[in-house]
C-alpha angles and dihedrals in degrees: 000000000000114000106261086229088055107126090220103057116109134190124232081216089083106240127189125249086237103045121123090219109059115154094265088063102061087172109180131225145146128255145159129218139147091041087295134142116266101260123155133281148164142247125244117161105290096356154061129241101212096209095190083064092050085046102049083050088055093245084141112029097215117174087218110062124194105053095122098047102068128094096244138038091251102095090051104043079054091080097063143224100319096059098046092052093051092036087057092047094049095050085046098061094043095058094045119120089232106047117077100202095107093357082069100041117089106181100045087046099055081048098047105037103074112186110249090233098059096052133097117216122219135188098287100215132039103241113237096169135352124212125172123199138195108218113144107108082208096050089045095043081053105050097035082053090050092060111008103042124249093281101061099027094133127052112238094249093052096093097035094064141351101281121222161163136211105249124190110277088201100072099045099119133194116248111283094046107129114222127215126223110273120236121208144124120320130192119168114199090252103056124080101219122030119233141200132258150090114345104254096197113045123173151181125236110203103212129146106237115228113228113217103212086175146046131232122203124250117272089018118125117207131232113216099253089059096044084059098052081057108066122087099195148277139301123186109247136203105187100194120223132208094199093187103048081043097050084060105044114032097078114127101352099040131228126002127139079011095076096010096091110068138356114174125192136170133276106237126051115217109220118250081229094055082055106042077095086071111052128131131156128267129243123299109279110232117212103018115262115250112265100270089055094041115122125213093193144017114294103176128081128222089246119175110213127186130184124203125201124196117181108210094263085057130112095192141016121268107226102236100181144355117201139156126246086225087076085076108119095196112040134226087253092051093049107056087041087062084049110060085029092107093043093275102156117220130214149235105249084023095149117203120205111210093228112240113329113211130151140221095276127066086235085060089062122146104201152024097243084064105032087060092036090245095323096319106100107047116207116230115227098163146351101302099350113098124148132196085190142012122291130206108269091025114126125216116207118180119190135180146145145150126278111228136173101297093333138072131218109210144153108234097231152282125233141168130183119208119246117199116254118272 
């Protein structure tokens, strides 16, 4: 059976050259339509493969049946690696051009390919835990530079482990959410109290989230290689920041309402295996992490990652910056080792923010607060429309993916528009 990252494979469900969703992609997610209960499904081009329909007909032959048919990914990452990797294969060969087993079956297909259009896309994983990190060396130099100077723009643990912070799994939304203005505490450096409103600088933070597909016991540390097998697979991720409410609380705890309020993420994960294509090595580690953080072979992907900004009078998204996930100093892997490094278990549905990826060049920006150096350097998105932060009304779109032979893996998209404060 030919490999499903193989470049030459080819579906017999037309898909576009362009398309995020070839056959060597296979990203899950969940999705109702006909009336019918969420369940899980796959995407393949323009459509989607409902995968509850291809395992009541016995297309799997799962012992445990009813994966498919629940509303998140959960039941299914459960069963671990193994079955992921065979699950992948067999969906793989039954979508193949050259293989009749579906092709030739007119009644399950009209059952299991769903139009993309008539679908409704849900949160693809139930949440058990949400950590963000902050692990581009580029977002954390400029920031530290914003508010610190040049020559103590990082803190002196940065380069020694991935640093983080427990986020609110509750709030973390699929792609179309909208998300409403924060309020906090504000307390600008020229007034005396602070007092209490609508967040005045709100911001993006362009990160890849890390899906956990499997647990770790309590008091257990991870090797890299098992810290691998146990990722399920990647979602675009806009953690949204709400710079001002942030500036005032995080000494000396770090972020809270700042980043509590909304998490969006995309509605199809792309599968660690539909990416192993893609892998290069990060930058250089200097100085050397300590034993239990060290990587025998590359853990980044060369990852291509857009964000689009359209202010409310306008008709299309302004692309603000264009980076790479490669960028990442301190990888996924690494991440989720220093994690579990003091007997933190981890669990299945634990979802890892990357932390900001920016790159080397203004244009590789993450964020607005860097992209207008901390609101004074506007950024022009149309005749007479600039912003420094996000306005009510404004919509946020990422985008990314990875350039293969003739095909691209990618992730659709993930967008958010900004409703006023209640």
């Amino acid at each position: 059976m030919p490999h499903p990252n193989d470049p030459s494979l080819r579906s017999f469900v037309p898909v576009d050259p362009s398309s995020d969703f070839p056959i060597q992609n296979l990203p899950y997610g969940v999705f109702s339509a006909r009336g019918l209960a969420p369940r899980v499904g796959v995407a393949i081009g323009d459509f989607v493969l409902d995968l509850w329909e291809l395992e009541q007909d016995g297309r799997f032959g799962f012992r445990e049946i009813g994966v498919f048919s629940q509303p998140s990914l959960n039941s299914f990452m459960a069963l671990g690696p193994k079955v992921w990797s065979s699950t992948r294969a067999r969906i793989s060969e039954l979508l193949r051009a050259d293989h009749p087993e579906l092709r030739d079956n007119e009644e399950l297909r009209q059952q299991a390919l769903v139009p993309m259009r008539d679908v409704r896309l849900h949160l693809p994983i139930t949440v058990a835990g949400y950590t963000d990190f902050y692990s581009s060396k580029e977002h954390a130099t400029n920031v530290g530079v914003m508010f610190r100077g040049r020559d103590n723009a990082l803190q002196p643990n940065w380069l020694h482990m991935p640093i983080g912070y427990n986020g609110r799994a509750s709030t973390v939304v699929v792609s179309g959410t909208k998300v409403r203005r924060p309020r906090g505490q504000l307390k600008p450096p020229n007034v005396e109290l602070p007092s209490f409103g609508p967040c005045k600088r709100l911001d993006f933070e362009l990160e890849m989230g890390v899906v956990v597909g499997q647990g770790s016991a309590m008091g257990e540390m991870l090797t890299e290689a098992q810290a691998e097998a146990m990722i399920f697979g990647f979602v675009l991720l806009n953690d949204w920041s709400a710079r001002d409410i942030q500036q005032w609380e995080y000494v000396p705890l770090g972020p809270f309402q700042a980043k509590a309020f909304a998490t969006s993420i995309s509605p199809w994960v792309v599968t660690r295996q539909a990416l192993e294509p893609f892998r290069v090595s990060g930058p250089a580690q200097d100085p050397v992490p300590l034993p239990y953080l060290r990587q025998t072979r590359p853990n980044n992907y060369d990852m291509a990652l857009e964000v689009g900004l359209r202010a409310g009078a306008m008709n299309i998204p302004r692309t603000i910056c264009a980076t790479n996930f490669k960028y990442m100093y301190w990888s996924s892997v690494q991440q989720l080792m220093h994690h579990a490094s003091s007997g933190c278990a981890m669990n299945v549905g634990d979802l890892l923010g990357s932390g900001t990826i920016s790159g080397p060049e203004k244009s590789q920006r993450g964020s607005l607060l860097e992209i207008s150096w901390n609101g004074t350097e506007p950024v022009e998105l149309a005749p007479g429309v600039s912003r420094t932060f996000l306005e009510d009304g404004d919509s946020l779109v990422m985008r990314g993916g990875c350039q293969g032979d003739g095909y691209r893996v990618g992730f659709g998209e993930v967008e958010g528009t900004i409703l006023p404060a209640e």
